[in-house]
C-alpha positions in Angstrom: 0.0 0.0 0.0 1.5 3.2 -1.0 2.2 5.9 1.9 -0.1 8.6 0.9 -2.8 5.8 1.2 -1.9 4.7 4.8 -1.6 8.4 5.2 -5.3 9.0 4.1 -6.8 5.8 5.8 -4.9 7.0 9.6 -6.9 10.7 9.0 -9.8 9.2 8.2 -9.5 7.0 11.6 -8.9 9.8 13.6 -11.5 12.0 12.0 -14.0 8.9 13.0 -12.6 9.0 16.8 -13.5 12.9 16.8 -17.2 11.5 16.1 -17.6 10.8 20.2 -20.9 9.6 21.7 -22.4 11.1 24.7 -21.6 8.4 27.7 -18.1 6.4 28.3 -19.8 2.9 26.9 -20.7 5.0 23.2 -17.6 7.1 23.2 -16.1 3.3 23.7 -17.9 1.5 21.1 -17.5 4.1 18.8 -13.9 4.4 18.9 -13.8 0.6 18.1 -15.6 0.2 15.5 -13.1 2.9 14.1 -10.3 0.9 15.5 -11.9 -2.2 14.0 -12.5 -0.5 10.9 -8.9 0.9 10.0 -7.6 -2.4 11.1 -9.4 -4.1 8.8 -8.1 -2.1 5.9 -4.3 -1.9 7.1 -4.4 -6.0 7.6 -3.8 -5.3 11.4 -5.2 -7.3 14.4 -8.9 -6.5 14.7 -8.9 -7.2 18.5 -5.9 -4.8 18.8 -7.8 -2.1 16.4 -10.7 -2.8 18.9 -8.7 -1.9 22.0 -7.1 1.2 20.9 -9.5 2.8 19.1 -12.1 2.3 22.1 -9.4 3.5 24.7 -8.6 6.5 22.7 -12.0 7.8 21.8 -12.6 7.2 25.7 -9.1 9.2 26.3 -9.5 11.8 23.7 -13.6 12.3 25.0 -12.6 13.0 28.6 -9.4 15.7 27.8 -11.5 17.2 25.4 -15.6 17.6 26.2 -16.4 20.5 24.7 -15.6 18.6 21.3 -17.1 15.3 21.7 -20.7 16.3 22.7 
């Protein structure tokens, strides 16, 4: 995969993660379905893509409320 594409696909992740949810359980599922979801198209570990994408929407949610809500 080309490294404007990888580039493209980790932006599009973290645009998703900006997308919060309103309690800790959305702003977790939310954030791993993203996870899940760029996983999925880099060939990574879904249950790895899972975990940090949950943990950092939860993460980036709580420093940040004003942009999640």
């Amino acid at each position: 995969m080309h490294k404007l594409s990888i580039a493209g696909l980790c932006t599009a992740g973290l645009i998703a993660l900006g997308a919060c949810g309103e309690t800790t359980p959305e702003q977790a599922l939310i954030g791993a379905g993203a996870g899940v979801a760029t996983a999925a198209v880099l060939n990574g570990s879904l249950l790895a893509g899972a975990v940090v994408g949950g943990a950092g929407n939860v993460v980036y949610c709580k420093e940040n409320p004003g942009k999640c809500n």
